[in-house]
Every structure is written in structure tokens, then in C-alpha cells.
C-alpha positions in Angstrom: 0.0 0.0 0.0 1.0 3.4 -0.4 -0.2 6.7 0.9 0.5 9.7 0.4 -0.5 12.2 3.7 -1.4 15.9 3.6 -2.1 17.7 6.5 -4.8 20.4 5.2 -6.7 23.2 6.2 -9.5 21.6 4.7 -10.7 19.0 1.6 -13.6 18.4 -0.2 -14.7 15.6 -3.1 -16.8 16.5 -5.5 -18.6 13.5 -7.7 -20.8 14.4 -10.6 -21.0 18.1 -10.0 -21.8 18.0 -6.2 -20.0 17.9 -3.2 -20.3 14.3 -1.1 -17.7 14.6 1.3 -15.3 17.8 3.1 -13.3 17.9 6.1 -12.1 21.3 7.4 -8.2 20.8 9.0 -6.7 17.3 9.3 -5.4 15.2 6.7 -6.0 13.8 3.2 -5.0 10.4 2.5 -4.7 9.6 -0.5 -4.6 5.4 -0.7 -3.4 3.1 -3.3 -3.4 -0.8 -3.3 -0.8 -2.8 -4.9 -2.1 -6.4 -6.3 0.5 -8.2 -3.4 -0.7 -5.9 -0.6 -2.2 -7.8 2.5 -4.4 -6.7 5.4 -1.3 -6.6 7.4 -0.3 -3.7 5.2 -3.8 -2.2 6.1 -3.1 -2.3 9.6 -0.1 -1.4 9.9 -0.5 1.9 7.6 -3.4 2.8 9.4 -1.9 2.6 13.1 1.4 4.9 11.8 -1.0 7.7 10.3 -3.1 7.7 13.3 -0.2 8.1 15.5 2.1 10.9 12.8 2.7 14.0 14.7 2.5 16.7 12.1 0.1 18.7 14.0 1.7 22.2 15.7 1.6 21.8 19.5 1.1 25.5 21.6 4.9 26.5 20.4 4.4 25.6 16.7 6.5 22.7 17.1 5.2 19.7 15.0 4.7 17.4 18.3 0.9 16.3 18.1 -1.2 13.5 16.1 -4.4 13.7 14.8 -6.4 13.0 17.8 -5.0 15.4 20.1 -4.8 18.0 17.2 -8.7 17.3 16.8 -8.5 16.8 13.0 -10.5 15.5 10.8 -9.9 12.6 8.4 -10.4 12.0 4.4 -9.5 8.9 2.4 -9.1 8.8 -1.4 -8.4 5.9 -3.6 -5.9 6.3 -5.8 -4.3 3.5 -8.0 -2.3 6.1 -9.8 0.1 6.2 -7.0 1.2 2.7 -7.8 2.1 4.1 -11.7 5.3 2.9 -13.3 6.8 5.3 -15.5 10.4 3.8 -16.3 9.5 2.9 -19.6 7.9 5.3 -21.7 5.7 8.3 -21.3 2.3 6.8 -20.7 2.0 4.9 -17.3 1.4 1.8 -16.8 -0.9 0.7 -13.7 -0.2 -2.6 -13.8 1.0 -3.1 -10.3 -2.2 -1.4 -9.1 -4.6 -3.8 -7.1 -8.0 -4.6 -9.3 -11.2 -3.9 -7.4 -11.9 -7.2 -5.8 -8.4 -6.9 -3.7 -8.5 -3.3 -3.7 -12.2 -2.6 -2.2 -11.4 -5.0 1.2 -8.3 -3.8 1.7 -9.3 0.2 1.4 -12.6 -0.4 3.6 -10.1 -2.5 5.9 -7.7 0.5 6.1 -10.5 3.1 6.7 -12.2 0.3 9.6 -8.6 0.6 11.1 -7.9 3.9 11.4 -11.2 5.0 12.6 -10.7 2.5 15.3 -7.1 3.5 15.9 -8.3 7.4 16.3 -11.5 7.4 17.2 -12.7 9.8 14.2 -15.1 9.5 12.1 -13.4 8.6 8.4 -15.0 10.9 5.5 -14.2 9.3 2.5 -15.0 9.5 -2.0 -16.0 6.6 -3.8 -14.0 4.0 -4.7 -13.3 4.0 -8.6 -15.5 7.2 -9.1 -13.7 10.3 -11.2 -13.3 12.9 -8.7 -12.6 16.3 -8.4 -10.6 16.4 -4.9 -10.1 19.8 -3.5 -7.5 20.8 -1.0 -5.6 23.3 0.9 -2.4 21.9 1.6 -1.0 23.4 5.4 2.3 23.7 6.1 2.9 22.0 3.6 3.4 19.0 4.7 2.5 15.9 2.7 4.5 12.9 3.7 5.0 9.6 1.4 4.4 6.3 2.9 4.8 2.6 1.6 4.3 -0.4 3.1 7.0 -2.5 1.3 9.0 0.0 2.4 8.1 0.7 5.8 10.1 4.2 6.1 
């Protein structure tokens, strides 16, 4: 799995000309799921964003996580983050989970960190073109991959 982690001021999805889902500040996730990911992978990415301190504490030092921050939370899906572009110009997905793998392990990822920080998980819709709308804070926007565990 990978993920890539903005901390924003706030974030909104729109699908089919409305709005279905905003947060004001927190972060965006932004999820993709690799064909060989596991619900291991799930788990574990969900417990290190809940517990990332990227949040300012009283003397702007970047010391709290997302529960004492009182943020908000938004997951994407996104199989474009799992694009390879070595060979080429146009991307090839191919590494990117299809639907019956991806779905479970998104929902299990979502289940997960709502239970790991106690909020509420807004979210799009899986394999839906969206317009996703953010103001980046900071910025911060931080890179993680489970193969990689960094």
C-alpha cells in the first residue's frame, strides 16, 4: 500500500457536479493498493498515520497527532500512485490492485484507522472520477509505503 499524507486546512470531493464529502483541517489520505498488498499492510499503515505527529503543539513545534490535534480525516483511492513510468511516457498501472483486492483492503484501512483514532473517516467513492479539493497546510505531505516501511 502506499499513501500519500497531507495535513490540510480543509478538503472536499466532488462527484458528478456535487460535493459528497469535506473535512475542514486534518489530513487527506490519499490510498493506493498494490495487487501483493495484505491486510497486514492495512493495519499497519493505518496505526502509523493515526499516530504521525504533524500537527503544531502551543509553540508551533510539529509534536501532536491527529487526535490530540482534533483533526479531521479523508481517504481517497488512488491506483495512480502505484504508476510505473520507467518505460515510456504513458503509465502503466499494472501493479495497481484490481477492485476485488482493492475494495477490502481500502474499507479495511478506513475500519482501522477509525478505530485506531476514534474519528469518524470521511471518504469519496471507490473508482469514481473525482474532483478532490485541498488546501495543503504547512505544507506538509509525507510519502508512505508499506513495502518500504520508512
Amino acid at each position: 500500500m502506499r499513501a500519500v499524507i497531507q495535513r490540510v486546512k480543509k478538503a472536499s470531493v466532488k462527484i458528478d457536479s456535487s460535493i459528497t464529502s469535506s473535512i475542514g483541517e486534518g489530513l487527506l489520505i490519499l490510498l493506493g493498493v498494490e495487487h501483493e498488498d495484505k491486510e497486514a499492510d492495512a493495519l499497519w499503515l493505518a496505526k502509523k498515520i493515526g499516530s504521525l505527529r504533524i500537527f503544531d503543539d502551543d509553540k508551533g513545534v510539529m509534536n501532536l497527532d491527529i487526535r490530540q490535534s482534533e483533526g479531521e480525516l479523508m481517504v481517497i483511492s488512488q491506483f495512480t500512485l502505484h504508476a510505473k513510468t520507467k518505460k515510456g511516457n504513458r503509465p502503466s498501472y499494472i501493479r495497481a490492485a484490481p477492485p476485488e483486492t482493492a475494495v477490502p483492503l481500502y474499507q479495511a484501512f478506513i475500519s482501522q484507522l477509525e478505530s485506531e483514532t476514534g474519528i469518524k473517516v470521511r471518504t469519496g467513492e471507490f473508482g469514481a472520477r473525482m474532483d478532490v479539493k485541498l488546501v495543503n497546510s504547512g505544507p506538509v505531505t509525507i510519502i508512505i509505503d508499506t513495502k518500504n516501511r520508512e
